[in-house]
C-alpha positions as CSV (number, residue, x, y, z in Angstrom):
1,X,-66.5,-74.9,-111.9
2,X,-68.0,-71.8,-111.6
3,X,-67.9,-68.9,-114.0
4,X,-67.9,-65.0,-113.5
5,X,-69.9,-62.5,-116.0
6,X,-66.4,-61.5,-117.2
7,X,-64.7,-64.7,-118.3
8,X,-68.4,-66.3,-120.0
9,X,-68.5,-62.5,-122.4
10,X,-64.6,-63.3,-123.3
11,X,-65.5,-66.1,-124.7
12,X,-68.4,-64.8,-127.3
13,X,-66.1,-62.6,-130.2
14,X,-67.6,-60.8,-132.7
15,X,-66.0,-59.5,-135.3
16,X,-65.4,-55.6,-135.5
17,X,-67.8,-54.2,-138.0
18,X,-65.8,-50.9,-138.2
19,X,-61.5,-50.8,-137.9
20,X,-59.5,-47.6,-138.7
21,X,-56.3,-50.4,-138.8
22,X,-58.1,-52.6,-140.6
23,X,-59.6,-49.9,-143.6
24,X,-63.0,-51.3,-142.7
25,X,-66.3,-49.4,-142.6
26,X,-69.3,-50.4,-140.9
27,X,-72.6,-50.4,-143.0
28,X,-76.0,-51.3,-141.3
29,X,-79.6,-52.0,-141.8
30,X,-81.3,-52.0,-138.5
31,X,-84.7,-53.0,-137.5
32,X,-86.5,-53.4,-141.3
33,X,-89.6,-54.5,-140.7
34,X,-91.6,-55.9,-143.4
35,X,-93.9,-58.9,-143.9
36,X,-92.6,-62.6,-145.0
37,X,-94.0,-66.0,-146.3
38,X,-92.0,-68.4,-144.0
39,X,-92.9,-71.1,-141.0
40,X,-93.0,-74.4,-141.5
41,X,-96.3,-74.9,-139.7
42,X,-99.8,-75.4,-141.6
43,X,-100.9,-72.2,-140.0
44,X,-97.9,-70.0,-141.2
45,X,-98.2,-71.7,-145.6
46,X,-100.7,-69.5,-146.8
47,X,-100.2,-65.9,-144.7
48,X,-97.6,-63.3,-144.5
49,X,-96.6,-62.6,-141.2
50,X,-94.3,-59.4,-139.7
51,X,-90.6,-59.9,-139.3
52,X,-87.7,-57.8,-138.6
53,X,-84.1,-58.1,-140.2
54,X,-81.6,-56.2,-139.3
55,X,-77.9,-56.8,-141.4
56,X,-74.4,-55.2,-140.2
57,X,-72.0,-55.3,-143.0
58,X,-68.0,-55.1,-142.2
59,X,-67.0,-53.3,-145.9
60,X,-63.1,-52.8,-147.0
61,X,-62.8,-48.8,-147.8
62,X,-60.0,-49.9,-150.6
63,X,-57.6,-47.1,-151.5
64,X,-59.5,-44.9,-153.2
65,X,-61.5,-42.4,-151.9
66,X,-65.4,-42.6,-152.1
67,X,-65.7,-39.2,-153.1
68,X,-69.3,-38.4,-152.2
69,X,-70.2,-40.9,-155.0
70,X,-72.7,-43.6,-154.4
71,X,-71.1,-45.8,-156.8
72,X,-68.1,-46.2,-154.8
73,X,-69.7,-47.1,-151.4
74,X,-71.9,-50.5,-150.5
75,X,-75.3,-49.0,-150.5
76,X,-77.6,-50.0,-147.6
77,X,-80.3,-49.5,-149.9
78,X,-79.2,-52.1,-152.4
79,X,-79.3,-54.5,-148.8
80,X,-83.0,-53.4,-148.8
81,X,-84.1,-54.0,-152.2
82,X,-81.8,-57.6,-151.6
83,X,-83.9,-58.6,-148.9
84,X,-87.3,-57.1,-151.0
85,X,-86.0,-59.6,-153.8
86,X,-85.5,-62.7,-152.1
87,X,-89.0,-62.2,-149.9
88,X,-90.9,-62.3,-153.3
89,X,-89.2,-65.6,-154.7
90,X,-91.9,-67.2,-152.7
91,X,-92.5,-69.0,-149.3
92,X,-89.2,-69.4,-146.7
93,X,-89.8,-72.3,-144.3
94,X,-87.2,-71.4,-141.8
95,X,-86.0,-68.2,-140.6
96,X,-82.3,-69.9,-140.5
97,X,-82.6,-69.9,-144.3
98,X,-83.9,-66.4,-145.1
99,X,-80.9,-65.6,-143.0
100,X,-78.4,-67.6,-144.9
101,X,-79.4,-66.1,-148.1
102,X,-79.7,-62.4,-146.7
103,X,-75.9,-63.1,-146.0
104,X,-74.8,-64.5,-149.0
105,X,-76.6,-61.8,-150.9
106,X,-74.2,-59.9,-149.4
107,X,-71.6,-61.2,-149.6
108,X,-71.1,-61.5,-153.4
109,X,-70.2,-57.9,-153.1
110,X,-66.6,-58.5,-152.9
111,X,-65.8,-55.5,-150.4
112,X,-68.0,-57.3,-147.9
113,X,-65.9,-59.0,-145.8
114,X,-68.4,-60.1,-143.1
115,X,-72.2,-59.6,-142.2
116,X,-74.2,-60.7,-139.7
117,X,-78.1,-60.9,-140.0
118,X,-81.1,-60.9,-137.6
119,X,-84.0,-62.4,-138.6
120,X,-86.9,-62.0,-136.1
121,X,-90.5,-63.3,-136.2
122,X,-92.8,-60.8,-134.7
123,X,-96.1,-63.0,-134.2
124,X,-94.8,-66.4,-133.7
125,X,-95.0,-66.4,-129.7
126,X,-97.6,-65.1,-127.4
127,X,-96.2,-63.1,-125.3
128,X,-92.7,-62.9,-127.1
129,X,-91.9,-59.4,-128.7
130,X,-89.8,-61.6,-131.2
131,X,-88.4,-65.1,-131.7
132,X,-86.0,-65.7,-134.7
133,X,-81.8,-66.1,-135.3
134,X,-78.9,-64.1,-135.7
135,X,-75.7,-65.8,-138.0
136,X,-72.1,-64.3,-138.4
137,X,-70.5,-65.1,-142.0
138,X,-67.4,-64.4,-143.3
139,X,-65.5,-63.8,-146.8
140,X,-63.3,-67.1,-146.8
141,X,-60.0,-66.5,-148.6
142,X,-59.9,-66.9,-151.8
């Protein structure tokens, strides 16, 4: 059976990273590039090679106010130094798991509610601008 454009894109849902109903901001880091230890190929053990991560965070506004204060907001500069923190715990074979813990970094902030991170490898194909993976994870009820 043959499928139209329309009814293949209803079946791909994404969360809403930003929902007036829902009290839900969106907070992003888009296209940080920086250079990693990861691949799981002799060639890629001993280098650093250029990546790109980009992280959306869905963030619950709670009922107070922000206030113009730092404090009370999820800082995309704290995602940064995240990311900074777990590139120098050493060598990453696969970009799924830098990914993984990008996310999870995230998500112990408890007014995360959902992130979704790209991880792209900038060198790893000829003639590829990147190659890399892109995960969806969710606060689970607690």
């Amino acid at each position: 059976m043959a499928h139209d454009d329309a009814t293949i894109k209803s079946n791909i849902l994404h969360m809403p990273y930003a929902d007036a109903t829902r009290s839900v901001r969106h907070v992003f880091v888009r296209d940080y590039e920086t250079v990693a230890q990861i691949g799981v190929w002799d060639h890629e053990k001993d280098t650093r090679q250029r990546i790109r991560i980009s992280v959306d965070l869905s963030v619950l506004e709670g009922g107070e106010h922000h206030e113009d204060q730092l404090s009370k907001v999820v800082c995309y500069n704290d995602v940064v130094i995240g990311i900074q923190k777990i590139l120098s715990e050493g060598h990453i074979n696969l970009v799924e798991t830098l990914a993984e813990r990008i996310a999870q970094m995230t998500l112990e902030d408890i007014r995360v509610i959902g992130t979704r991170v790209k991880v792209e490898k900038l060198e790893a194909v000829e003639g590829a601008a990147s190659v890399g993976v892109e995960i969806e994870r969710h606060r689970h009820a607690q």
